[in-house]
C-alpha positions as CSV (number, residue, x, y, z in Angstrom):
1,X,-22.5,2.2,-23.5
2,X,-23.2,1.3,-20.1
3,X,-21.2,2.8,-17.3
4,X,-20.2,0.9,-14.0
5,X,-18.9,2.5,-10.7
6,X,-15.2,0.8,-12.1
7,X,-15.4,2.8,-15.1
8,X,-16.1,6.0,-13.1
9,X,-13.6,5.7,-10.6
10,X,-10.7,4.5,-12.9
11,X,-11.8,7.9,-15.1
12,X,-11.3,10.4,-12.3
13,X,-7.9,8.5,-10.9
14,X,-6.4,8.7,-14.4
15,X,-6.8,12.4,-14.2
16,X,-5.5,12.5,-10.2
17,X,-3.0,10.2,-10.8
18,X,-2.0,11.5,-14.3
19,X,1.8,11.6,-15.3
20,X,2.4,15.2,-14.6
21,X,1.6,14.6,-10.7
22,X,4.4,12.2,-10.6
23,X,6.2,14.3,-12.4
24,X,5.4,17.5,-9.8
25,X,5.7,14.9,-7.2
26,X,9.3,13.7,-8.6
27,X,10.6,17.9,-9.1
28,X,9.5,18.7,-5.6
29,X,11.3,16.2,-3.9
30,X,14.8,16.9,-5.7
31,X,14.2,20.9,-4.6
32,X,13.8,20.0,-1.5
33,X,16.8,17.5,-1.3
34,X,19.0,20.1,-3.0
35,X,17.6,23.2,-1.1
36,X,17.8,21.5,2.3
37,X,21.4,20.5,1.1
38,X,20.3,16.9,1.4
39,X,19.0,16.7,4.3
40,X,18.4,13.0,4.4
41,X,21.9,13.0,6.1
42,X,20.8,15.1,8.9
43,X,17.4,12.6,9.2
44,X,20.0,9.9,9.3
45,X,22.5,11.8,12.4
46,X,20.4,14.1,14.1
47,X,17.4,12.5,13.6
48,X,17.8,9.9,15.3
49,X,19.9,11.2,18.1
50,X,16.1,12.9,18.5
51,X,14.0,9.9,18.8
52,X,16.6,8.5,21.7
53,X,15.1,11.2,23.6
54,X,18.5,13.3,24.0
55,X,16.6,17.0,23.8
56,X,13.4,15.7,25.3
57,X,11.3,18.2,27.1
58,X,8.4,17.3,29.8
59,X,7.1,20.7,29.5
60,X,7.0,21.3,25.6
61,X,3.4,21.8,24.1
62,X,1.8,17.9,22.7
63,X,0.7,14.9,23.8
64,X,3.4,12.1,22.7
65,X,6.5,11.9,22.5
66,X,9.1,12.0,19.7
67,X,9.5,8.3,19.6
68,X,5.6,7.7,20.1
69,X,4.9,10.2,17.0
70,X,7.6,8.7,14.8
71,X,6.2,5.2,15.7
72,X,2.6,6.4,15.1
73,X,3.5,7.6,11.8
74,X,5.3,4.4,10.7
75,X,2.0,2.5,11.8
76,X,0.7,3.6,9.5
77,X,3.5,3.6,6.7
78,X,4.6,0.4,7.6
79,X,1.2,-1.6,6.9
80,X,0.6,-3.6,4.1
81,X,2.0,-1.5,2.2
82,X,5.3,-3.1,2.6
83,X,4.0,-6.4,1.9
84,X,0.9,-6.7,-0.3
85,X,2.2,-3.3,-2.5
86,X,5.4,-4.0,-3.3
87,X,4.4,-7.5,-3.7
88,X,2.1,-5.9,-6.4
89,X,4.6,-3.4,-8.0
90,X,6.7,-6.5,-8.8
91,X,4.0,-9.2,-9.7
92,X,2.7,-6.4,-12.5
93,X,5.5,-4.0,-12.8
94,X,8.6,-6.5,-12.5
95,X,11.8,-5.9,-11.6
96,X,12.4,-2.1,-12.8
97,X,9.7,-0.9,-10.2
98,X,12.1,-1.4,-7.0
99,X,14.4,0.8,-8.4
100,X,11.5,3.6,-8.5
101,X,10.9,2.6,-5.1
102,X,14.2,3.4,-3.8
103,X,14.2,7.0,-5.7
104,X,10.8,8.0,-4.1
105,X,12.5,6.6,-1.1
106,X,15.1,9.0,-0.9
107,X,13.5,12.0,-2.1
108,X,10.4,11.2,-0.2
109,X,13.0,11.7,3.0
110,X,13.2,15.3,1.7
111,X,9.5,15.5,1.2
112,X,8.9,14.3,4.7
113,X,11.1,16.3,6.7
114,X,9.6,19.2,4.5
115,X,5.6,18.7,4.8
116,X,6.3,18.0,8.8
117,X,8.0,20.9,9.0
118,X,5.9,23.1,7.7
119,X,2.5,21.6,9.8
120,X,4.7,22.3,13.1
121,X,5.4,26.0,12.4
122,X,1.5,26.3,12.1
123,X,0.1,24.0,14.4
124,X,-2.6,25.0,16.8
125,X,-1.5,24.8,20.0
126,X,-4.2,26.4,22.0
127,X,-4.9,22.9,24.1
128,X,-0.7,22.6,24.8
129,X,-2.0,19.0,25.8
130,X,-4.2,18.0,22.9
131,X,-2.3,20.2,19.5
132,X,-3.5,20.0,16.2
133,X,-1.9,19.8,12.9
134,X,-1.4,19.3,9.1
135,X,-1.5,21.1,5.5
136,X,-5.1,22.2,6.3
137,X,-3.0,24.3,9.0
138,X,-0.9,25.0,6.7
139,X,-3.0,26.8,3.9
140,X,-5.3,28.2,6.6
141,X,-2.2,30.7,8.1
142,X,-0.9,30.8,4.8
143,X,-4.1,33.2,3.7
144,X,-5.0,34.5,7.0
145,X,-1.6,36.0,7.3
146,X,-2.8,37.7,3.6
147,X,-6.1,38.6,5.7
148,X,-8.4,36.2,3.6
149,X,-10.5,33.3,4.2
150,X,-9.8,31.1,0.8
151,X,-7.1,29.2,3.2
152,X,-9.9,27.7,5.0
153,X,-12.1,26.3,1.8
154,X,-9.3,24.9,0.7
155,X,-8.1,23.4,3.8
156,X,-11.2,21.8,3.8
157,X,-10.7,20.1,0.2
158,X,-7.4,18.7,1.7
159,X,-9.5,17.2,4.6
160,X,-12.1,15.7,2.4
161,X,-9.3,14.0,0.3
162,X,-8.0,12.9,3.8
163,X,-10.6,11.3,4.9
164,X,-11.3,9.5,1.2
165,X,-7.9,8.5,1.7
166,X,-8.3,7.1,5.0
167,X,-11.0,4.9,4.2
168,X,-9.5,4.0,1.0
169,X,-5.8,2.8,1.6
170,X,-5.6,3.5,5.3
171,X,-8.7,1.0,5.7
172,X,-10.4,-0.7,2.7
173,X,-6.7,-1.9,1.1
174,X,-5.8,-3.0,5.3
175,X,-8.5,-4.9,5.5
176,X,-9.1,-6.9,2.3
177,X,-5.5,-8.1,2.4
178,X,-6.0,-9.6,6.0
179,X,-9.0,-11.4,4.8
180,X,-7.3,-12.6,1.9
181,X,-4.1,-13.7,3.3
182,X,-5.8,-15.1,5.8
183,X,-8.2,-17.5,3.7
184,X,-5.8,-18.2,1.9
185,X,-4.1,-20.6,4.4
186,X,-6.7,-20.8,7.1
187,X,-10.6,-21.8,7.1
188,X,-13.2,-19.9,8.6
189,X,-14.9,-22.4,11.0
190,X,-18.8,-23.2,10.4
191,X,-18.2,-20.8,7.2
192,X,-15.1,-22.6,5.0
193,X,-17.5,-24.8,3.4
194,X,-19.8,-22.1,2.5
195,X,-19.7,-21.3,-1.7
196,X,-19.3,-17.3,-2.4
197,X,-21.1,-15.6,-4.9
198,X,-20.2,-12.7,-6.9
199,X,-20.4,-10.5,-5.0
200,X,-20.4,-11.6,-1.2
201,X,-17.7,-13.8,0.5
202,X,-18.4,-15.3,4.1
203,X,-15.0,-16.3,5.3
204,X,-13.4,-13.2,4.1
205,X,-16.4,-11.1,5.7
206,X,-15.9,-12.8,8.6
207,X,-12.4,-11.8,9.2
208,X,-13.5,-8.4,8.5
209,X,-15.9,-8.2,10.7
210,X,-13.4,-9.5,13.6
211,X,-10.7,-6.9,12.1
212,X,-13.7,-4.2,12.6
213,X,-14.0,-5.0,16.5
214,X,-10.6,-4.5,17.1
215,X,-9.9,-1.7,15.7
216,X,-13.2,-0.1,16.7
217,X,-12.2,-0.7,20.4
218,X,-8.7,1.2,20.0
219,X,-9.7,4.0,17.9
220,X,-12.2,5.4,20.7
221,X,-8.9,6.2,22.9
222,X,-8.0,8.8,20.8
223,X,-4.1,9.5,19.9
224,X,-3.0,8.4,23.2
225,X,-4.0,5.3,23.0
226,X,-3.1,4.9,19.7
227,X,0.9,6.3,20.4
228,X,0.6,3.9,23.3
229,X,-0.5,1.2,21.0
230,X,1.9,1.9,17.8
231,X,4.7,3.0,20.1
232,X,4.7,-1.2,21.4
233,X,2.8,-2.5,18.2
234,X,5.6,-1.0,15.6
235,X,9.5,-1.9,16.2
236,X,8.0,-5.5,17.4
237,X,6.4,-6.3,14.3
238,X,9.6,-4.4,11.9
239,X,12.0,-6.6,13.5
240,X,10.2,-9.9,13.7
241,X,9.6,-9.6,9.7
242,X,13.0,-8.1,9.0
243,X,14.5,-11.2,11.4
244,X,12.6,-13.6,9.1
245,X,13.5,-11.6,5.2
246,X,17.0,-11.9,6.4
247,X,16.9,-15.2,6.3
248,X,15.5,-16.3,3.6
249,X,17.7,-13.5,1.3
250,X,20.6,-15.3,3.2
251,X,19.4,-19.0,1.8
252,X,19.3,-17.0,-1.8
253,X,22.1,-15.1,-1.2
254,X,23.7,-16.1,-4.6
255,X,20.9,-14.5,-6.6
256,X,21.1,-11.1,-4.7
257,X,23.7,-9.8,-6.7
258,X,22.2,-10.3,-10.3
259,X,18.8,-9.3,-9.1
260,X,20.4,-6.2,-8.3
261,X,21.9,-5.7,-11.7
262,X,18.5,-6.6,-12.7
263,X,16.7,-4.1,-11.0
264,X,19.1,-1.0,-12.0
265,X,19.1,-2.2,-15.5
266,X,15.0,-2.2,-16.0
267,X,14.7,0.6,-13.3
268,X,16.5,2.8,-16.1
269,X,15.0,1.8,-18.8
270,X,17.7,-0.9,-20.6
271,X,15.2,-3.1,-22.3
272,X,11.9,-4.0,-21.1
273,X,11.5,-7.1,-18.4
274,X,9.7,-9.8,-20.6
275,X,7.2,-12.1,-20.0
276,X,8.1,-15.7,-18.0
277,X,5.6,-17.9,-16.2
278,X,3.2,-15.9,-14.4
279,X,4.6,-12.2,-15.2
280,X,3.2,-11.2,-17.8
281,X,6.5,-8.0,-19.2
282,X,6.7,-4.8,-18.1
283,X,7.3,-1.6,-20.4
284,X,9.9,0.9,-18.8
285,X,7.5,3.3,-18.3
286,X,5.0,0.5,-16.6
287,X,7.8,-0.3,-14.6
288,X,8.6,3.4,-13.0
289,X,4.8,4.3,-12.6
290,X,4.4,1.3,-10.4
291,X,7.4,1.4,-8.2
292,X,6.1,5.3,-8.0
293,X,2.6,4.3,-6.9
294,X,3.2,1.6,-4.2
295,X,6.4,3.1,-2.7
296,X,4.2,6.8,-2.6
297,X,1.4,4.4,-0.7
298,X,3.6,3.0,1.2
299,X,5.4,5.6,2.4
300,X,2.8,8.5,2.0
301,X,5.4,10.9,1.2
302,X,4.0,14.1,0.0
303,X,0.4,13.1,1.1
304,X,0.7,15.2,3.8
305,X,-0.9,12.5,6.2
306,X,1.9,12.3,8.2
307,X,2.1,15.5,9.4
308,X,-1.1,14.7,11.3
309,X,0.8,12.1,14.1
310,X,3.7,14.2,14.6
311,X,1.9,17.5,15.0
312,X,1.0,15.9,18.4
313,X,4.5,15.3,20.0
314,X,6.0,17.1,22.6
315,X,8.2,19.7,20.8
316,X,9.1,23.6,21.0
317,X,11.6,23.2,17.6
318,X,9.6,22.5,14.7
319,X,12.1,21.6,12.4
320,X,13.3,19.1,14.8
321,X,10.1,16.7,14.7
322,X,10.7,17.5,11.0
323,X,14.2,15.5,10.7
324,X,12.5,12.9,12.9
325,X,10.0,12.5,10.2
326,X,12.9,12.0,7.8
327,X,13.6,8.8,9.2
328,X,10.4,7.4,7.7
329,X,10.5,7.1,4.3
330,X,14.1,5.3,5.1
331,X,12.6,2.7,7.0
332,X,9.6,2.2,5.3
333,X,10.9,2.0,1.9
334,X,14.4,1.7,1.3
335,X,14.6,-1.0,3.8
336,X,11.2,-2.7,4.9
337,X,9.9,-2.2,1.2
338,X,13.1,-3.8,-0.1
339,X,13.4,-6.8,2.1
340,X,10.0,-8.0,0.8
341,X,11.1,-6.9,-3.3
342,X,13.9,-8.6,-2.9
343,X,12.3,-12.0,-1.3
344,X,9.4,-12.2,-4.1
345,X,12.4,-11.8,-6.8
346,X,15.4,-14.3,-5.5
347,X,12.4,-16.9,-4.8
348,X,11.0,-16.9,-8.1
349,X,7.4,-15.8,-7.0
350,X,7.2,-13.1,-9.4
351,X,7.7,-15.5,-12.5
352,X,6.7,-18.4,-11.2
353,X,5.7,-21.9,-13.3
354,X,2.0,-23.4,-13.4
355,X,1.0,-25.1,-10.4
356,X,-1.2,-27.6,-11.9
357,X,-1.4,-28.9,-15.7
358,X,-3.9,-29.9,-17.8
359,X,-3.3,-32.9,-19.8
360,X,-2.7,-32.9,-23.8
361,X,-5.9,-35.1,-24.8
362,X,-7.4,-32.1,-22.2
363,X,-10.9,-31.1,-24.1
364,X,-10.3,-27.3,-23.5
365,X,-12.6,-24.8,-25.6
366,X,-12.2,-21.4,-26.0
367,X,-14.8,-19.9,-28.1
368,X,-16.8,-16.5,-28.9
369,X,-20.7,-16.2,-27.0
370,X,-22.6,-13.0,-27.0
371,X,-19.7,-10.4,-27.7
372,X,-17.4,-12.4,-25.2
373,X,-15.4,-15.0,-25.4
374,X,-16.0,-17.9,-22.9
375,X,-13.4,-20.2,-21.5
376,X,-14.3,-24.1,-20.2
377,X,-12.2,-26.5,-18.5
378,X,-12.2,-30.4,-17.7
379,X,-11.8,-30.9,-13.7
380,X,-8.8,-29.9,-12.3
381,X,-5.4,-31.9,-12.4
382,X,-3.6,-32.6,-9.1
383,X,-1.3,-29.9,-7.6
384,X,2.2,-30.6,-9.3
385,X,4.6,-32.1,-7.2
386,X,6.6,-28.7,-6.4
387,X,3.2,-26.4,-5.3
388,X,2.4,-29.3,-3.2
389,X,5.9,-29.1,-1.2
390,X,5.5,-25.7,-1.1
391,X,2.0,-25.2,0.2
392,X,3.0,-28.7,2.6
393,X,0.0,-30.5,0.6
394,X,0.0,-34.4,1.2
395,X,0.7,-36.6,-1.9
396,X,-2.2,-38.2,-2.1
397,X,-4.2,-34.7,-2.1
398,X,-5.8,-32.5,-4.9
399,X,-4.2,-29.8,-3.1
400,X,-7.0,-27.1,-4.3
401,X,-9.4,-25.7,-1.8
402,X,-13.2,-24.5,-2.6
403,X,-12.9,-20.5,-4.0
404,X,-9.4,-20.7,-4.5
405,X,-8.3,-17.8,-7.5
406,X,-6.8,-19.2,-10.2
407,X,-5.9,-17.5,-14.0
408,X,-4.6,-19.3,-17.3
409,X,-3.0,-17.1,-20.3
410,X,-4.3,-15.9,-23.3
411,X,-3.1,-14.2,-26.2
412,X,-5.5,-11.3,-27.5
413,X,-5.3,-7.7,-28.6
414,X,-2.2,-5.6,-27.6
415,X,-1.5,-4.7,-23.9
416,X,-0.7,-1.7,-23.7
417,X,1.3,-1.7,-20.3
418,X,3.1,-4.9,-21.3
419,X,4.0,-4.2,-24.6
420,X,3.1,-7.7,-25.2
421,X,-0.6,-9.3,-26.3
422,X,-0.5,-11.4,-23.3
423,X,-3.7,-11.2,-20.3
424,X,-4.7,-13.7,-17.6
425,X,-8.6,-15.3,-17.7
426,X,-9.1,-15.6,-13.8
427,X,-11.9,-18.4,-12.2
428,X,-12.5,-19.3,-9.0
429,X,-12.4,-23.0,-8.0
430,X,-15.7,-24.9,-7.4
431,X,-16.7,-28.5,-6.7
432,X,-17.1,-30.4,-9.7
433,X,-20.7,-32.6,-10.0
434,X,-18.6,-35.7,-10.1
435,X,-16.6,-34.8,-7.6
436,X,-13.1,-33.0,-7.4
437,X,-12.7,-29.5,-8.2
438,X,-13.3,-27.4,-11.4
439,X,-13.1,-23.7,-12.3
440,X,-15.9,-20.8,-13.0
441,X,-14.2,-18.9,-15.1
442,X,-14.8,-15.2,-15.8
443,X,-15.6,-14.2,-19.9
444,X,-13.5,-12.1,-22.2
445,X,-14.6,-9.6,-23.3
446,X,-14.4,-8.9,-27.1
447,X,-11.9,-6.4,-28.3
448,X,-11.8,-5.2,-32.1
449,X,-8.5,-4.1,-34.3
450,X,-8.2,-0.7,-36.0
451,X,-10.4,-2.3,-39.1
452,X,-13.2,-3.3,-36.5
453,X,-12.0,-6.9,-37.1
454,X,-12.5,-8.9,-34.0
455,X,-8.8,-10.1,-32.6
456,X,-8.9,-13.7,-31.7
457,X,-8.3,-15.0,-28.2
458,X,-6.2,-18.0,-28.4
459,X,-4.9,-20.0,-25.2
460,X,-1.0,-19.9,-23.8
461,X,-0.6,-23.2,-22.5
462,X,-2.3,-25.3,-20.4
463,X,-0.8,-24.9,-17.4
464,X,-3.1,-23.3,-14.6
465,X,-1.7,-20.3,-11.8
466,X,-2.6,-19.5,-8.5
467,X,-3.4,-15.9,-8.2
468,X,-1.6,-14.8,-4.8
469,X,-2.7,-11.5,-5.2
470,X,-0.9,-8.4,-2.7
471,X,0.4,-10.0,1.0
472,X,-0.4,-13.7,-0.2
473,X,2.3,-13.1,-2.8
474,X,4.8,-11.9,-0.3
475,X,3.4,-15.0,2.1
476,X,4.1,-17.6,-1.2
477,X,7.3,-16.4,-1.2
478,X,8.6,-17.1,2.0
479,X,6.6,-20.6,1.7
480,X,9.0,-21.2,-1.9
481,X,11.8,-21.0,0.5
482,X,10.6,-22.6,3.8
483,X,7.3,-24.2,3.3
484,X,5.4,-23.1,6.8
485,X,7.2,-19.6,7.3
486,X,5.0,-17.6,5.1
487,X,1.3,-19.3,6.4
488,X,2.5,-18.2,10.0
489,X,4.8,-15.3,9.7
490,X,3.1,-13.6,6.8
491,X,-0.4,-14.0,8.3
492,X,0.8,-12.4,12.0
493,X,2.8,-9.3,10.5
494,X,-0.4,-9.0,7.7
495,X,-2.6,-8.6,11.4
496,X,-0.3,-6.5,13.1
497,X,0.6,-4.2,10.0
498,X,-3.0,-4.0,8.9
499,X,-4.5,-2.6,12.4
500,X,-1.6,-0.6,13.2
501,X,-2.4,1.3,10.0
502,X,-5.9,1.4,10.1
503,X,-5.7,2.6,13.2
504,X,-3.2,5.7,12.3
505,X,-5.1,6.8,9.4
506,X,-8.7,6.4,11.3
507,X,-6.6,9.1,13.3
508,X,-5.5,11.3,10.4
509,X,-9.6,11.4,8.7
510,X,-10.6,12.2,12.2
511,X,-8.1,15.4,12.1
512,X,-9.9,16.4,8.8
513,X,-13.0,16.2,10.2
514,X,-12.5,18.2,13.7
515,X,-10.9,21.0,11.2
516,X,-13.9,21.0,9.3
517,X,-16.4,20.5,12.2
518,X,-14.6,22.4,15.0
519,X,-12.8,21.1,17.8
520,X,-15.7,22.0,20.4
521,X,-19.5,21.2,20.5
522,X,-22.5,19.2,19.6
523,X,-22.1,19.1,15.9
524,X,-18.0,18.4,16.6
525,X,-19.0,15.5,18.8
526,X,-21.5,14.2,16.9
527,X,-19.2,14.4,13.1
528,X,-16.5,12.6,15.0
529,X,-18.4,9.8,16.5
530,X,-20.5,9.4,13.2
531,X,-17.0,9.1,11.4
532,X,-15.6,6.8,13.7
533,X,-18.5,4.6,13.3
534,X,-18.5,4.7,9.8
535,X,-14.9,4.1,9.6
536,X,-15.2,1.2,11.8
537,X,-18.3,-0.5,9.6
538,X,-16.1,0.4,6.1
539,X,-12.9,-2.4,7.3
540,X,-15.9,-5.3,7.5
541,X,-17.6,-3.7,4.4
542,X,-14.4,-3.9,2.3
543,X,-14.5,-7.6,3.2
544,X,-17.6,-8.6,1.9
545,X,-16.4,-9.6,-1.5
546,X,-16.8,-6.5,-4.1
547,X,-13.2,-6.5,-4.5
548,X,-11.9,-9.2,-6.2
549,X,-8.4,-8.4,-8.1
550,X,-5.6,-6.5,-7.6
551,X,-6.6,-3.8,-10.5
552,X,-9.6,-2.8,-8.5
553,X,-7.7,-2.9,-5.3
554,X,-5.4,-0.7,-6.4
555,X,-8.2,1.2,-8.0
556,X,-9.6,2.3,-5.0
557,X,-6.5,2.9,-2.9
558,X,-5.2,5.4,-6.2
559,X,-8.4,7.1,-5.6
560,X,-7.2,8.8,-2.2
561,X,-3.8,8.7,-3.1
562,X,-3.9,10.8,-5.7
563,X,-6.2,13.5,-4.4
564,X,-4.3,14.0,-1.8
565,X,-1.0,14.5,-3.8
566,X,-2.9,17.1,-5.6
567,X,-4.1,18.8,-2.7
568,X,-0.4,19.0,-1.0
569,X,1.7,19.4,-3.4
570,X,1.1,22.8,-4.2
571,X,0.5,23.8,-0.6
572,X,4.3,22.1,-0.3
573,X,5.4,24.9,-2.8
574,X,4.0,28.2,-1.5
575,X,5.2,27.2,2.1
576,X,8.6,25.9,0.9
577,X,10.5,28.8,1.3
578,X,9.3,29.2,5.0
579,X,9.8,25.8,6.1
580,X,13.5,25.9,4.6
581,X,14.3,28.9,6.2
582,X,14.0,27.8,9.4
583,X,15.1,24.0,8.5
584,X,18.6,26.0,8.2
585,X,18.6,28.2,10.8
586,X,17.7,25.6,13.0
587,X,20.9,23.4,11.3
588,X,22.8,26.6,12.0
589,X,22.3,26.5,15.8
590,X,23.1,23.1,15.9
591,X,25.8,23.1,14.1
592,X,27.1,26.2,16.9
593,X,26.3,23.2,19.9
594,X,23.2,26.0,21.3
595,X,21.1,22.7,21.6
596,X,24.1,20.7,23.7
597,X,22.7,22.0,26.9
């Protein structure tokens, strides 16, 4: 059996991301909510009386302050995250996976305040101007205080599953989502007309390559610049998409209430959501694992990334930047994150209709070719009359555009995730020899039933989808609502989310690599510009048309995310009882007004 890199990866994050992580991930969370005596309220209060700069100090050890770390931290937790992964929790977990999102949101406050707590009782502050931070910190006192060395080795695992984070889901996911969001409604000039191959897409490289310049010219400033940057960058681009999800929940207002019901009911496992236009159902169990993953990538609780930006504000109470960081997972996920579930569900997105199809006398064939079963097509039917308001086509246009993703439905052995033996066969749109459009379709391959029978592959339908996979999903559904709002507004915030994130997390793999390296000398210089360079190349090399679907997206960004759960969340445990020890004595003097002054 031949192997491919796919095959390889998706083996080693089904052990990373196994259940029993969630499950460790899920435990730790509630003991810290219940040992900090839910300390979410105290994120919520004191936390932000913090940020507004009311026990600011110019002469505490760091380089930013509380606001600046806060906002560098939600740079890069407010990314595209918020957009293109919740849009793909719904699109393939459905309704039940907000409602997983919302409980890692809250306990992921506890997590938070928790992890940051911990890196600022041990960060190195021997440059007062320039501290460092972070669970490699962490593990390192941790064992030098029992007089070994082990802490180091395995601070240095945690970095290397940093930095594989960074260029995974703090980069690779960024950057592709631009490019295709960004396609999607915009051509490349002197490149649009160009037809990709398997393997290599100019317009979407393109994008990348400008994404590459711009974040290559911010990243040399160090976290300075990048505070400076985020600290601007951040509450602009939150409130102009916030201002804009408002309004279109207020044009659907009527549905919000039963797509709340909806949510709760699936979220705890009342029947499965079943399959309707382009969803194809969603076990329970589907259902909770993807509202776990995306609302754990979008708000990196438990990673221990975050810990990395707020080791460098100005701060002589470590549990204070600790609340602070409470305030993320709040904002990232149990607001932003919700805006955009909500908007893909009262719109329809998630379940939409066909947008084009084909006629009855249609000659459509479906048949079996060298162990796979091969799909062909006639040319492709206009746009129907709805997906051309929508995507503000003209009437008398096709309303398809050269490389455009499209899938049809099948029915063929059982899905396991779905419950259901429904798939998608996804092509990509080509110009047909006698003019139009067509579609290249990708082959089946041939699955076999417990006898070794081969299980036929019969087709759903006729009726022919769009795949808007991640931000272009989120971007469709503001266009089902106002036509217009999601090419412009979704595109922008895509921009500004992406490169505030990349950014932050080219910040947090740099960390890893001055722990590992040193903070001093040739070799430090030289591992730090090398990464940075790299790191720079990777966000146009992401672009260049390897990934194609949202399974291997996520494939890759599950890679980092889940070796860096399994890196932290033991550290979280053996430095738990520290960092809530002095989470409560400092609660106790502020509860006795010693901080009024």
């Amino acid at each position: 059996m031949e192997f491919t890199i796919n095959d390889v990866v998706n083996a080693i994050t089904g052990i990373l991301f196994h259940d029993y992580v969630v499950y460790a991930l899920l435990a730790t969370g509630l003991l810290f909510t219940l040992w900090s005596g839910f300390g979410q309220y105290r994120a919520l209060t004191h936390g932000v009386s913090v940020i507004r700069g009311k026990f600011d100090k110019e002469d505490d050890p760091g380089a930013i302050s509380h606001f600046q770390a806060l906002s560098a931290a939600l740079s890069a937790t407010v990314g595209l995250g918020n957009i293109a992964g919740v849009a793909l929790a719904v699109a393939i977990g459905g309704p039940g996976a907000v409602f997983w999102m919302w409980v890692i949101g809250i306990l992921g406050m506890a997590l938070k305040m928790t992890e940051v707590t911990q890196s600022m009782l041990t960060r190195d502050t021997s440059d007062p101007k320039n501290p460092h931070g972070g669970p490699m910190y962490v593990v390192d006192s941790l064992f030098k205080a029992a007089g070994g060395r082990l802490g180091a080795t395995i601070g240095g695992v945690f970095c290397f599953t940093l930095v594989l984070s960074a260029i995974t889901g703090g980069n690779m996911f960024q950057a592709w989502n631009v490019a295709a969001v960004t396609t999607q409604y915009f051509d490349v000039p002197g490149i649009s007309n160009i037809e990709k191959t398997a393997n290599f897409n100019p317009e979407t490289f393109a994008i990348g390559i400008i994404l590459a310049i711009i974040v290559g010219c911010v990243i040399v400033g160090g976290i300075k610049r990048i505070g400076s940057v985020a600290g601007k960058l951040v509450p602009f681009m939150c409130l102009l998409y916030l201002a804009a999800g408002l309004l279109v929940l207020l044009l659907n207002i009527t549905q919000i209430p039963e797509l709340l019901m909806l949510i709760v009911k699936h979220g705890v496992g009342i029947g499965d959501a079943s399959a309707s236009g382009a969803f194809l159902g969603g076990s329970f169990a589907y259902a909770m694992m993807w509202g776990v993953k995306r609302a754990l990538f979008s708000s990196e609780a438990g990673q221990g990334s975050a810990p990395i930006a707020h080791a460098a504000a100005k701060c002589n109470e470590p549990v204070r930047e600790g609340v602070v960081a409470g305030l993320e997972p709040f904002i990232d996920t149990l607001v932003v994150c919700t805006v955009t579930a909500l908007i893909i569900l009262s719109t329809g997105a998630w379940n939409r209709g066909p947008e084009a199809t084909f006629a009855e006398q249609a000659t459509i064939s479906l048949a079996l070719d060298d162990d796979e079963w091969k799909l062909a097509t006639p040319p492709l039917p206009e746009k129907n009359e709805e997906a051309k308001r929508i995507n503000q086509v003209d009437a008398d246009e096709a309303g398809w555009s050269l490389n455009d993703s499209v899938f049809m439905l099948v029915r063929a052995g059982n899905n396991d995730d779905t419950g259901d033996n429904l798939h998608r066969v996804s092509g990509s749109v080509v110009h047909h020899d006698d003019g139009g459009f067509a579609v290249n379709w990708d082959s089946i391959d041939v699955q076999q039933d417990d006898d070794g029978n081969t299980v036929p592959v019969t087709l759903e339908g006729s009726g022919v989808w769009v795949n808007y996979p991640g931000a272009s999903l989120t971007a469709h559904a503001f266009d089902r609502t106002i036509p217009g709002l999601g090419k412009w507004l979704v595109v922008i915030a895509a921009w500004l989310f992406a490169i505030s994130t990349m950014i932050s997390w080219s910040y947090y793999g740099e960390q890893g690599v001055i722990y590992v390296f040193g903070k001093e000398g040739m070799v430090s210089v030289f591992a730090v510009t090398l990464y940075r360079m790299a790191y720079t190349i990777l966000v146009a090399v992401s672009t260049i048309g390897f990934i194609t679907t949202d399974a291997e997206l996520d494939m890759w960004t599950t890679l980092g995310l889940g070796a860096m759960l399994v890196a932290n969340i033991p550290i979280m445990w053996i430095y738990g009882p520290k960092a809530m020890k002095a989470y409560h004595e400092y609660i106790g003097k502020l509860k006795r007004g010693e901080f009024d002054s």
